[in-house]
ZAMIVO-924712 format. One record per residue (C-alpha): x, y, z; residue number from 1; residue in three letters. Coordinates in Angstrom, 3 decimals. Each point is the difference from the previous one (the first is absolute). Last residue first. Layout:
! residues N
+----------+----------+----------+-----+-----+
!        X !        Y !        Z !   k !   r !
+----------+----------+----------+-----+-----+
!        X !        Y !        Z ! NUM ! ALA !
...
+----------+----------+----------+-----+-----+
! end
This chain:
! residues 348
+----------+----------+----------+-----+-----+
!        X !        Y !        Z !   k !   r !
+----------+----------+----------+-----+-----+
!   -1.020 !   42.748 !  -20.576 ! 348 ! UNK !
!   -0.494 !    0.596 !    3.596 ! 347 ! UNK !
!    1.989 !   -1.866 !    2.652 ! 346 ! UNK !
!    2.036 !    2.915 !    1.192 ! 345 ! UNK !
!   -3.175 !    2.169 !    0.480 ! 344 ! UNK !
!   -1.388 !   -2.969 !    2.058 ! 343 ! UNK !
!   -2.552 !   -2.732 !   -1.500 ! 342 ! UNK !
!    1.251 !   -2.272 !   -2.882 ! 341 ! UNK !
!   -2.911 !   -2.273 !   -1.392 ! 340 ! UNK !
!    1.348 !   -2.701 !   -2.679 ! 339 ! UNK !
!   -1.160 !   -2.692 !    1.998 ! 338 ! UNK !
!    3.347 !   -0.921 !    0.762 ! 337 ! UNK !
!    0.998 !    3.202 !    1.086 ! 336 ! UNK !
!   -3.097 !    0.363 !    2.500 ! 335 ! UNK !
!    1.069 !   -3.724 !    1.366 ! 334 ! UNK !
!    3.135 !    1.256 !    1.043 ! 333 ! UNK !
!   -1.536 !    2.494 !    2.095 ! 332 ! UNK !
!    1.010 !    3.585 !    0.314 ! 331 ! UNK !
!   -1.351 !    2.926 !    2.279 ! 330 ! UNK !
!    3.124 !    2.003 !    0.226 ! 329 ! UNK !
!    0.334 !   -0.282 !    3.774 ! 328 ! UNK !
!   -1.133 !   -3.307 !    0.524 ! 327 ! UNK !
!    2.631 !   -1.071 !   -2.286 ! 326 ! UNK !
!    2.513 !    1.904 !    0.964 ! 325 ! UNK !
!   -0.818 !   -1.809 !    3.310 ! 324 ! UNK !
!   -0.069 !   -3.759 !   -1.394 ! 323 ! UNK !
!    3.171 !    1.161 !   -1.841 ! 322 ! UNK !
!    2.285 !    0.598 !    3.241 ! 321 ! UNK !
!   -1.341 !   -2.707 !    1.677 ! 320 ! UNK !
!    1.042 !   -2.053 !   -2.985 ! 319 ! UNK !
!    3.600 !    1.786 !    0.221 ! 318 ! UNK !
!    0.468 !   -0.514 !    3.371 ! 317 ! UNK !
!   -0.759 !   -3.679 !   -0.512 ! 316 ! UNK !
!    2.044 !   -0.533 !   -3.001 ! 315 ! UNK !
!    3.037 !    2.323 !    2.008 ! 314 ! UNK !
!   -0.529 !   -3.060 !    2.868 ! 313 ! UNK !
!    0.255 !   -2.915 !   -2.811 ! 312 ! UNK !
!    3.548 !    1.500 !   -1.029 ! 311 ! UNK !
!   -0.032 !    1.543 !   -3.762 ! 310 ! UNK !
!    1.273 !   -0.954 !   -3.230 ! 309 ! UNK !
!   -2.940 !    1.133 !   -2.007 ! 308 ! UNK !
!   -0.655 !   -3.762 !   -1.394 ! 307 ! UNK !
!    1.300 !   -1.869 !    3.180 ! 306 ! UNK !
!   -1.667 !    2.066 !    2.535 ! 305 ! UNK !
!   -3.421 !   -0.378 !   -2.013 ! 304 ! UNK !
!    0.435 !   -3.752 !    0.109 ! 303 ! UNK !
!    0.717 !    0.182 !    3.990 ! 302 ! UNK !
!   -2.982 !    2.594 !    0.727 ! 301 ! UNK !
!   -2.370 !   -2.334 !   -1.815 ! 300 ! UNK !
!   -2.088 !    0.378 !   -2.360 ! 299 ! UNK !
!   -3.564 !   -0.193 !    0.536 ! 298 ! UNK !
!   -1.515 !    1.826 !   -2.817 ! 297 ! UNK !
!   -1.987 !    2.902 !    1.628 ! 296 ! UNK !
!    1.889 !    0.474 !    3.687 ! 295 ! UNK !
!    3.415 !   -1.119 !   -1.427 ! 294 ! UNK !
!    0.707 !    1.409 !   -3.421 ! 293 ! UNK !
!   -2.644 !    3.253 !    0.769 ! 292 ! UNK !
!    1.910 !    0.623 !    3.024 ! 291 ! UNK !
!    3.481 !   -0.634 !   -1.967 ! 290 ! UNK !
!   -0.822 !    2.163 !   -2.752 ! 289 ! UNK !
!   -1.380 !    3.203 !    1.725 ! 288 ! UNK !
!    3.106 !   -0.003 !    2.190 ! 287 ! UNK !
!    2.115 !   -0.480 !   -3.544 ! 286 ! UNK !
!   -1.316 !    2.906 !   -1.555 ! 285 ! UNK !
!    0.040 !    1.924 !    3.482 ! 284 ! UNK !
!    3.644 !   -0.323 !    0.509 ! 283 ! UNK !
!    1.066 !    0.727 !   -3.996 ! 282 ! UNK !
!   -2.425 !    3.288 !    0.201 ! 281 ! UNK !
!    1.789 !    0.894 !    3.000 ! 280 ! UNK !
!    3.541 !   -0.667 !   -0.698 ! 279 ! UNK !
!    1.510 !   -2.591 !    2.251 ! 278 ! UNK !
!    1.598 !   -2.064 !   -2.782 ! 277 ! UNK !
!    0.487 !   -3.816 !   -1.080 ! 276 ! UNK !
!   -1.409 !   -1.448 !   -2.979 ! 275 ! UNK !
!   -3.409 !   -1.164 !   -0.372 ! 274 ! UNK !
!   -1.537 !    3.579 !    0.071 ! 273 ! UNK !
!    1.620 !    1.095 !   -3.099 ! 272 ! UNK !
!   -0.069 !   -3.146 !   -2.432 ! 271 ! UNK !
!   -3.713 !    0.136 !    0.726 ! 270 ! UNK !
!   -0.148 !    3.304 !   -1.132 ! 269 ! UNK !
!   -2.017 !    3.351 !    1.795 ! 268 ! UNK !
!   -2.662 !    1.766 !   -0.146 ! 267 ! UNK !
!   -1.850 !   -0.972 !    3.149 ! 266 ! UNK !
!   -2.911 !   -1.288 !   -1.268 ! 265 ! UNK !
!    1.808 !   -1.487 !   -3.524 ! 264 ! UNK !
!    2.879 !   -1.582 !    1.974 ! 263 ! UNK !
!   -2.076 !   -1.785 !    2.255 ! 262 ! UNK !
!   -2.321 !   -1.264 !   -2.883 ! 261 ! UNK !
!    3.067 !   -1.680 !   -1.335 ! 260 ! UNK !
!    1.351 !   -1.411 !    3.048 ! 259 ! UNK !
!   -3.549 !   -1.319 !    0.359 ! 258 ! UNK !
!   -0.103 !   -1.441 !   -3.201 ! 257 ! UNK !
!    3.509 !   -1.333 !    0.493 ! 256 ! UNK !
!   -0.812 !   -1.751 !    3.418 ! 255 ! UNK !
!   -3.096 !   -2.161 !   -1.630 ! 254 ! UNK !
!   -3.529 !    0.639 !   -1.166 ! 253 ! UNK !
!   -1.110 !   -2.144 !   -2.241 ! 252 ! UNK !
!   -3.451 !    0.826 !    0.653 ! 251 ! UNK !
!   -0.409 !   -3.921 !    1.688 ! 250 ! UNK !
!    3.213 !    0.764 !    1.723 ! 249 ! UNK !
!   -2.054 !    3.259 !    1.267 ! 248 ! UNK !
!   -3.160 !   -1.262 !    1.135 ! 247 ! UNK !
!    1.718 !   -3.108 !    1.974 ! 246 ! UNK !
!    1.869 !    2.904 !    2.087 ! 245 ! UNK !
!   -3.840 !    1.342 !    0.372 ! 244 ! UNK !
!   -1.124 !   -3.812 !    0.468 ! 243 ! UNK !
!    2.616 !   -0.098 !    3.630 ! 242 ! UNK !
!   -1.026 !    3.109 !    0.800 ! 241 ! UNK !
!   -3.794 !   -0.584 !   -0.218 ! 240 ! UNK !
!    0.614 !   -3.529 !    1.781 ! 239 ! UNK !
!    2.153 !    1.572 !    2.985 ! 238 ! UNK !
!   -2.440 !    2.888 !    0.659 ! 237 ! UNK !
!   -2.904 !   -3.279 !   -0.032 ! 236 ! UNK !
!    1.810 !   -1.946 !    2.442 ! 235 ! UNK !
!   -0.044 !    2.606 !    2.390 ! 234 ! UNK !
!   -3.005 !    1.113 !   -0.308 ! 233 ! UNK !
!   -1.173 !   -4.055 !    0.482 ! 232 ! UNK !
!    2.624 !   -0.268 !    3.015 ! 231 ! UNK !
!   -1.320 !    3.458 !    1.884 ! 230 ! UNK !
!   -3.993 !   -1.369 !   -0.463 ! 229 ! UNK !
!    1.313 !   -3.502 !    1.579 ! 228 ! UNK !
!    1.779 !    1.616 !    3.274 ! 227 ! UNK !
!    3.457 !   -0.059 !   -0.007 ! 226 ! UNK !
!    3.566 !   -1.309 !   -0.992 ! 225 ! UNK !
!    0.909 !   -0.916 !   -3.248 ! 224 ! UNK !
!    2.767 !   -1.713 !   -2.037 ! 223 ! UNK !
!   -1.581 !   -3.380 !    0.784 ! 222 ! UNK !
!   -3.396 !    0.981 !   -1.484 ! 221 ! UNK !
!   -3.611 !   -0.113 !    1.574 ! 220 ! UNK !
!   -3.791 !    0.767 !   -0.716 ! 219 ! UNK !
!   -2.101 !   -1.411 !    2.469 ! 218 ! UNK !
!   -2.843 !   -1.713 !   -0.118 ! 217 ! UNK !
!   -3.172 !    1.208 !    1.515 ! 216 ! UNK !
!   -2.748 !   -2.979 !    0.682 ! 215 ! UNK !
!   -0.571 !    1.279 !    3.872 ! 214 ! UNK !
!    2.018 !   -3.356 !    1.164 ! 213 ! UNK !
!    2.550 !    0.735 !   -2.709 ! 212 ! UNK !
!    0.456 !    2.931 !    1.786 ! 211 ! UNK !
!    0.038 !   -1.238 !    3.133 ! 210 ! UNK !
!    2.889 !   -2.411 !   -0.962 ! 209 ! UNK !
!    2.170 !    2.495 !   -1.139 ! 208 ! UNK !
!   -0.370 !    2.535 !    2.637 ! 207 ! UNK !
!    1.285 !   -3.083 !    2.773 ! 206 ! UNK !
!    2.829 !   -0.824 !   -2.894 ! 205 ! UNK !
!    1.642 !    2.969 !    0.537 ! 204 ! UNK !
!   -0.427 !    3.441 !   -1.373 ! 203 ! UNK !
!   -1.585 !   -0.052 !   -3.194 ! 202 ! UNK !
!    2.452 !    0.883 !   -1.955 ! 201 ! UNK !
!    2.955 !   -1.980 !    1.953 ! 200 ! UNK !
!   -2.308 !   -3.194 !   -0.145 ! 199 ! UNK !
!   -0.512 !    0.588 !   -3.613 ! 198 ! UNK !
!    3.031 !    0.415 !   -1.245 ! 197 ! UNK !
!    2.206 !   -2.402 !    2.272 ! 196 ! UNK !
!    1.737 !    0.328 !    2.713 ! 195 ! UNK !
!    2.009 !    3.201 !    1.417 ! 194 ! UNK !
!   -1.283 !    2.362 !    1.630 ! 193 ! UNK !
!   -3.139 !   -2.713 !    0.879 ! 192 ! UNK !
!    2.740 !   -2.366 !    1.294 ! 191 ! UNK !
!    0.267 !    2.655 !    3.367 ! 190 ! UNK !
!    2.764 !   -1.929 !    2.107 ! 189 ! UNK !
!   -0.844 !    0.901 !    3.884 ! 188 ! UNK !
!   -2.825 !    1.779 !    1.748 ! 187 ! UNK !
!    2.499 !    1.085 !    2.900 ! 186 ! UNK !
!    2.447 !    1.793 !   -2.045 ! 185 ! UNK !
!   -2.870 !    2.001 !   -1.576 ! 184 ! UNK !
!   -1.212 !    1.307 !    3.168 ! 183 ! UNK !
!    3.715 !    1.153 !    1.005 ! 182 ! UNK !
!    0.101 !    1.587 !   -3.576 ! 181 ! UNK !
!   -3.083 !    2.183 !    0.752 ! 180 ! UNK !
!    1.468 !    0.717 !    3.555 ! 179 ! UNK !
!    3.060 !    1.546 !   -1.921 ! 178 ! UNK !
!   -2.046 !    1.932 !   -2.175 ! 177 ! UNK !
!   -2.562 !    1.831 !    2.446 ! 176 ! UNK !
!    3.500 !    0.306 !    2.308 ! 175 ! UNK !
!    1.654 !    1.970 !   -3.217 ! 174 ! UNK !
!   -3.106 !    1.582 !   -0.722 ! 173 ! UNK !
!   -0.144 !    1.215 !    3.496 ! 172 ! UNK !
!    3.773 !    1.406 !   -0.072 ! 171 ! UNK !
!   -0.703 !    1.909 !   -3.629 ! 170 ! UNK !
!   -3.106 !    1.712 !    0.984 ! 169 ! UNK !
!   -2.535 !   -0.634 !   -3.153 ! 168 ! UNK !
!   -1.028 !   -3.098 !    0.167 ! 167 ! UNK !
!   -0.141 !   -3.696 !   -0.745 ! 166 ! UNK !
!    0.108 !    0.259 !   -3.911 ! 165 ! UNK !
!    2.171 !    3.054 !    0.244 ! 164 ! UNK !
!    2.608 !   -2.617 !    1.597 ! 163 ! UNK !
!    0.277 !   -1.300 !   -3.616 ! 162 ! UNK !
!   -0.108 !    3.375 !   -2.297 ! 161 ! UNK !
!    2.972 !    1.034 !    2.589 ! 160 ! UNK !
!    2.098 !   -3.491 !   -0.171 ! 159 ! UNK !
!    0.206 !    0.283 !   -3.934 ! 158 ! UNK !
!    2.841 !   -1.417 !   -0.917 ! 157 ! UNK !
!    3.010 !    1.722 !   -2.429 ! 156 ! UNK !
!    0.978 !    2.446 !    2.383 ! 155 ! UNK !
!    1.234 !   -2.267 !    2.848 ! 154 ! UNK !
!   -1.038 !    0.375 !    3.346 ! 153 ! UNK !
!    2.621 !   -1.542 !    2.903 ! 152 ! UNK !
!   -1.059 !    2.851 !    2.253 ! 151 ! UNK !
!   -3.524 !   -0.675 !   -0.298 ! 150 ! UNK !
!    0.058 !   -3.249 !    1.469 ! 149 ! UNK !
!   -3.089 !   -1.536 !    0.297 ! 148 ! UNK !
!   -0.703 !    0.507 !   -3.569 ! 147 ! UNK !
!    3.616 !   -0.905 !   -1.359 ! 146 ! UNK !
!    0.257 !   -3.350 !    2.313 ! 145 ! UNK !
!   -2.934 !   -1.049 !   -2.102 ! 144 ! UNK !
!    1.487 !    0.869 !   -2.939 ! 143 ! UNK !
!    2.195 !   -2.919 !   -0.118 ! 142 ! UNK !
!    3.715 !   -1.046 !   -0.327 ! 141 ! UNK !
!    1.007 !    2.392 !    3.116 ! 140 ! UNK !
!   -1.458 !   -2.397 !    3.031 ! 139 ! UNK !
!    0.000 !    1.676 !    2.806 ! 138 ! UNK !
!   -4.119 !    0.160 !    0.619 ! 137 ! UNK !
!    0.381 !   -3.437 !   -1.264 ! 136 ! UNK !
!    2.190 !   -0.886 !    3.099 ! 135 ! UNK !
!   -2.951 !    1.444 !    2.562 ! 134 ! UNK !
!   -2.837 !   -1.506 !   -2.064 ! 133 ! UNK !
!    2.029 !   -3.440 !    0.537 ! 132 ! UNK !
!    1.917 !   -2.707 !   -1.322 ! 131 ! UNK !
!    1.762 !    1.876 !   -2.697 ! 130 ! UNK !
!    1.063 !   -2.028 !   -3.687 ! 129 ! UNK !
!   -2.781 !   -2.688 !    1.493 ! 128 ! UNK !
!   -1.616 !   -0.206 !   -3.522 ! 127 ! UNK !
!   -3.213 !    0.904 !    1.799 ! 126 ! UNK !
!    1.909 !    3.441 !    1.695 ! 125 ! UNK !
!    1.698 !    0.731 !   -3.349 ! 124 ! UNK !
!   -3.358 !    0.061 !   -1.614 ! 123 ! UNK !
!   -2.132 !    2.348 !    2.537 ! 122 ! UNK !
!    0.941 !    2.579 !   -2.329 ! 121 ! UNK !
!   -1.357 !   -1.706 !   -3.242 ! 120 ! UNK !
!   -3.598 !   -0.975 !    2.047 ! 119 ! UNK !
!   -0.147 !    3.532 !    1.904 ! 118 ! UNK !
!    0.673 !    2.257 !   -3.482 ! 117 ! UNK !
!   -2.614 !   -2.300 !   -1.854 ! 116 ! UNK !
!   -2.960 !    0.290 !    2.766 ! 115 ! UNK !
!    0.843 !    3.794 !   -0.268 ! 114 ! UNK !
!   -0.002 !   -0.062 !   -4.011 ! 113 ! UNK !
!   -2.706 !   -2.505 !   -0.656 ! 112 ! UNK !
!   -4.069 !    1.552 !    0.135 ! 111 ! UNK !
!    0.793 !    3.194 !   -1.107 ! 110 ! UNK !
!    2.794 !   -0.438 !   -2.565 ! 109 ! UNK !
!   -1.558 !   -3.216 !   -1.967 ! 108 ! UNK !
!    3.511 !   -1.975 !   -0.411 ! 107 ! UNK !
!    1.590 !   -1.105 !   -3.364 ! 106 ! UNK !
!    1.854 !   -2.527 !    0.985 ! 105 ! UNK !
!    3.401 !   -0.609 !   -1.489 ! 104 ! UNK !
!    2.155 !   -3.508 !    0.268 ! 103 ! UNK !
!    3.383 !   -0.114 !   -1.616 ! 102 ! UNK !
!    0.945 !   -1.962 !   -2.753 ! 101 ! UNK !
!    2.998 !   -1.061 !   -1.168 ! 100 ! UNK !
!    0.751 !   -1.422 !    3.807 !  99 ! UNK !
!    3.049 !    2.020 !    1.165 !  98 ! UNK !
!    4.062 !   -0.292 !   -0.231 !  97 ! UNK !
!    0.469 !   -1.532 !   -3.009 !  96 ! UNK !
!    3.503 !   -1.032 !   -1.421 !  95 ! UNK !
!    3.533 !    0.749 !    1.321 !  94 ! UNK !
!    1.611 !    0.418 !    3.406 !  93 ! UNK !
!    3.034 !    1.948 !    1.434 !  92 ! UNK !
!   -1.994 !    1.241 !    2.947 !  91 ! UNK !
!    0.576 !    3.352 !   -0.536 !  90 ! UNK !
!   -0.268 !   -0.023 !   -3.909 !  89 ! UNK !
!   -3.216 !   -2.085 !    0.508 !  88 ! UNK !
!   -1.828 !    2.416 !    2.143 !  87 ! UNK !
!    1.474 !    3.284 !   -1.825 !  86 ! UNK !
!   -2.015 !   -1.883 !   -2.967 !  85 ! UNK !
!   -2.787 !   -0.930 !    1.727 !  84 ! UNK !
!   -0.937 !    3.016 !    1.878 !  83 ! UNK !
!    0.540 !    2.368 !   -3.650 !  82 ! UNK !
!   -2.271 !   -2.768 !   -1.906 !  81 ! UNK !
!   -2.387 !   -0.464 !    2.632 !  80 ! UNK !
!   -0.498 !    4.192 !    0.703 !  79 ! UNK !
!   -0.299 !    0.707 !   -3.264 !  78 ! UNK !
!   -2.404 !   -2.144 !   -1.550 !  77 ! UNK !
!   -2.423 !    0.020 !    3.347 !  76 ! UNK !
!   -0.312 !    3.841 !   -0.974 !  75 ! UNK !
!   -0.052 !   -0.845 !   -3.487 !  74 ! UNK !
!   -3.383 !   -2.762 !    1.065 !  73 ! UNK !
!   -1.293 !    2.589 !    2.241 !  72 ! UNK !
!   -0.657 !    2.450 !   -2.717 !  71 ! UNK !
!    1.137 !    3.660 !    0.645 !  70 ! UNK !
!   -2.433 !    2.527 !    0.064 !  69 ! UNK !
!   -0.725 !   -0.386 !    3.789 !  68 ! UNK !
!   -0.071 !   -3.260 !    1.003 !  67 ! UNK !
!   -1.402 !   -0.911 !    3.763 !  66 ! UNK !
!    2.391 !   -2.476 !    1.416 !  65 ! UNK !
!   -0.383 !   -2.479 !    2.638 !  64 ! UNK !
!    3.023 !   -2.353 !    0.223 !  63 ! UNK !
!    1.139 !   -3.258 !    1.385 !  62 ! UNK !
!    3.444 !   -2.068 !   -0.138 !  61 ! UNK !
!    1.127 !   -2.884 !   -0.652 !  60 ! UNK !
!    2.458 !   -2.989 !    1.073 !  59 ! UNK !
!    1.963 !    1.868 !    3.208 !  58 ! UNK !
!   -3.410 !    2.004 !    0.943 !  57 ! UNK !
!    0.035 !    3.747 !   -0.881 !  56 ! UNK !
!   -2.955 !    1.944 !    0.808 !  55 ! UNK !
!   -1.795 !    2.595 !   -1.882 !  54 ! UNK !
!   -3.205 !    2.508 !    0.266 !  53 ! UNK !
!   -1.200 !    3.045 !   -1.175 !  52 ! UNK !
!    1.821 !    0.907 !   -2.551 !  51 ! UNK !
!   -1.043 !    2.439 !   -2.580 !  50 ! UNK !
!    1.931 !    0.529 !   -3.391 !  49 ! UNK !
!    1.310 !    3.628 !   -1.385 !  48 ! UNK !
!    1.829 !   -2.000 !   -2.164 !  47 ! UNK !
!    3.294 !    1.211 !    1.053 !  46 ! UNK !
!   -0.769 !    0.190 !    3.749 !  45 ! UNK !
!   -1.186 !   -4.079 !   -0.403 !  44 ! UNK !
!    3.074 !   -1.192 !   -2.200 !  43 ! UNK !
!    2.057 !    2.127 !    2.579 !  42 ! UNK !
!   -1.447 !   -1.585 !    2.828 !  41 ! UNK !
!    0.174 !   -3.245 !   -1.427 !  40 ! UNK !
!    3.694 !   -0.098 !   -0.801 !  39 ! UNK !
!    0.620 !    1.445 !    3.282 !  38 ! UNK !
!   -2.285 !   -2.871 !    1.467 !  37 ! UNK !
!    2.004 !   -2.625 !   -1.987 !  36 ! UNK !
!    3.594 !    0.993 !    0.635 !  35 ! UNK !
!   -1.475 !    0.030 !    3.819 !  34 ! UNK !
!   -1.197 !   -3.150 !    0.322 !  33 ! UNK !
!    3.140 !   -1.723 !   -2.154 !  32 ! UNK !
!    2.462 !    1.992 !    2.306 !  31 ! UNK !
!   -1.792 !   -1.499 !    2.939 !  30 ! UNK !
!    0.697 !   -3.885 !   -0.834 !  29 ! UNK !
!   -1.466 !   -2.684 !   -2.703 !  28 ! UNK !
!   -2.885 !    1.384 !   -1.067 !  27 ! UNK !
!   -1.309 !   -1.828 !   -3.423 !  26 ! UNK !
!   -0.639 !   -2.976 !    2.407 !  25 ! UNK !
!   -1.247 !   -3.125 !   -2.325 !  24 ! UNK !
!   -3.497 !   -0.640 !   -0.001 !  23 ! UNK !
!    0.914 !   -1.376 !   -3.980 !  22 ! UNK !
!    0.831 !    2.763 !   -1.434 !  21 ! UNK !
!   -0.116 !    2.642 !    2.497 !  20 ! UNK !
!   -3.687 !    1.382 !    0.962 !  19 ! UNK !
!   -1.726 !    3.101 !   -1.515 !  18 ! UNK !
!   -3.434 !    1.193 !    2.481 !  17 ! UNK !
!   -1.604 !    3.354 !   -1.369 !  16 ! UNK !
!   -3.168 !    1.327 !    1.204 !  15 ! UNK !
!   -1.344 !    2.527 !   -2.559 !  14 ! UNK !
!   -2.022 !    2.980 !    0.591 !  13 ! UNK !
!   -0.709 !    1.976 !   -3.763 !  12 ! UNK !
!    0.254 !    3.694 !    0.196 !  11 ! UNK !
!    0.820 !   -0.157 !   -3.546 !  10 ! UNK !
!   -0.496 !   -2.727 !   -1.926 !   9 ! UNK !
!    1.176 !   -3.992 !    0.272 !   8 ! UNK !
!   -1.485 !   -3.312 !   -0.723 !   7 ! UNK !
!    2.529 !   -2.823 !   -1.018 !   6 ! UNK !
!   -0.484 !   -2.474 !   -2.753 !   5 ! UNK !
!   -1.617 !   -3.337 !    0.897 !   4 ! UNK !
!    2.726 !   -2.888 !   -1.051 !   3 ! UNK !
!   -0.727 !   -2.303 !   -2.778 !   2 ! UNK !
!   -1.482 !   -3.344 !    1.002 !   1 ! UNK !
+----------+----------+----------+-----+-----+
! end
């Protein structure tokens, strides 16, 4: 069976567990931890990428990340390649160091993100990293030790937009928060985080069965967690994207035509904005290119990196970069292929 393509867009919650190949540790010591934290606080800061929750446990590791305009699966991109490679070269080893395939969960915001930040921080206490509440409070490979200690904040995770959830005074959020973990510790492994599609969608297997009781099935997907109206939207954003890139290949519409309609919007040459340069015109050419190459045809930021010789983060930057010139100027790719060009500098 072919594998179910990822769901992504902007503001989108995902919970984020990557193992090593197999279960094998992929932290082997303290300078691993923090090589990969720095690489994921930058990857984050860059991106303009939410985090909300993490924890490192020797075999995997946990995230909750809201994406901004950056896709989760270049942000995942970048920060596996860059771990793994520094990872290997340390440890003078060769090969694979994570499963292929990650898992992502698309997570319903409202009803997930608190129950989410307790389950993925409370993970170093199940694996028995720590022993304790105490000893997680100390523990520096997860963001729980961030929230109840302030002075340890990093930049990249967003402790403030978490304790707001328990209240507004800083110190009573922090105890609201801590006693909200202590509860969780006691209720033990939650499977509905983390099972199935439609046990995690409907909540556990207790909502499942009363539904079915009442004659109401459920809709349900492995990549999603939340109620049944939030999986069906969601399911149907990612089916109108996926036939819009359909659309185009079906129009013929490849890289070149949209290189080409690039250069006629913004009046410039192909040959100019795929070559090196900082001017203006040259800068905006290409941001305009890469948003349309990625978010409209699905091409990825490591193809694109190869054909305009640039690093996967500048292909980011850059389709951020176009989806807001974009915005700006009023153009849609799909306008140009119908023949419609709106904006003064579309006009013909």
């Amino acid at each position: 069976m072919p594998r179910q393509s990822r769901i992504d867009g902007s503001g989108a919650l995902h919970h984020i567990i990557c193992r090593g190949i197999e279960r094998r540790d992929v932290f082997n010591d303290n300078c691993d931890r923090d090589d990969f934290v720095e690489r994921l606080g930058n990857i984050l800061s860059e991106t303009s990428t939410i985090c909300y929750a993490w924890a490192l446990i020797p075999n995997h590791f946990h995230l909750l990340l809201q994406t901004g305009s950056c896709p989760v699966s270049t942000i995942m991109s970048r920060l596996l390649t860059g771990y793994a490679t520094n990872f290997n070269h340390r440890h003078n080893r060769h090969g694979h160091l994570f499963q292929n395939r990650y898992k992502s969960i698309l997570c319903q915001e409202e009803l997930y993100l608190l129950e989410l930040v307790r389950y993925i921080h409370l993970n170093p206490l199940r694996a028995g990293i720590v022993t304790s509440l105490d000893e997680l409070k100390r523990f520096r490979y997860s963001g729980h030790s961030r929230i109840v200690n302030q002075s340890s904040t990093v930049p990249w995770m967003a402790t403030e937009q978490v304790l707001r959830r328990f209240s507004d005074g800083e110190k009573a959020a922090i105890r609201a928060y801590e006693k909200f973990i202590s509860d969780g510790a006691a209720l033990g492994k939650r499977d509905d985080l983390t099972g199935g599609g439609l046990l995690r969608s409907a909540g556990g297997w207790r909502e499942v069965v009363s539904a079915r009781e009442a004659g109401v099935f459920l809709k349900s997907d492995e990549r999603i967690l939340g109620d049944s109206d939030f999986v069906e939207n969601v399911l149907h954003l990612a089916e109108e994207e996926m036939e819009r890139k359909f659309k185009y290949i079906n129009q013929g519409v490849d890289l070149e035509r949209v290189a080409d309609i690039v250069a006629v919007v913004l009046g410039t040459s192909k040959e100019d904005f795929e070559t090196h340069g900082n001017q203006p015109k040259k800068v905006q050419a290409r941001s305009l290119f890469c948003y349309w190459a990625v978010r409209e045809l699905g091409a990825t930021t490591t193809f694109l990196g190869h054909r305009l010789g640039m690093t996967q983060p500048a292909i980011s930057v850059a389709v951020s970069r176009g989806e807001k010139l974009a915005a700006e100027m009023g153009l849609r790719l799909q306008d140009f292929i119908n023949g419609r060009y709106p904006g003064s500098n579309g006009s013909q």
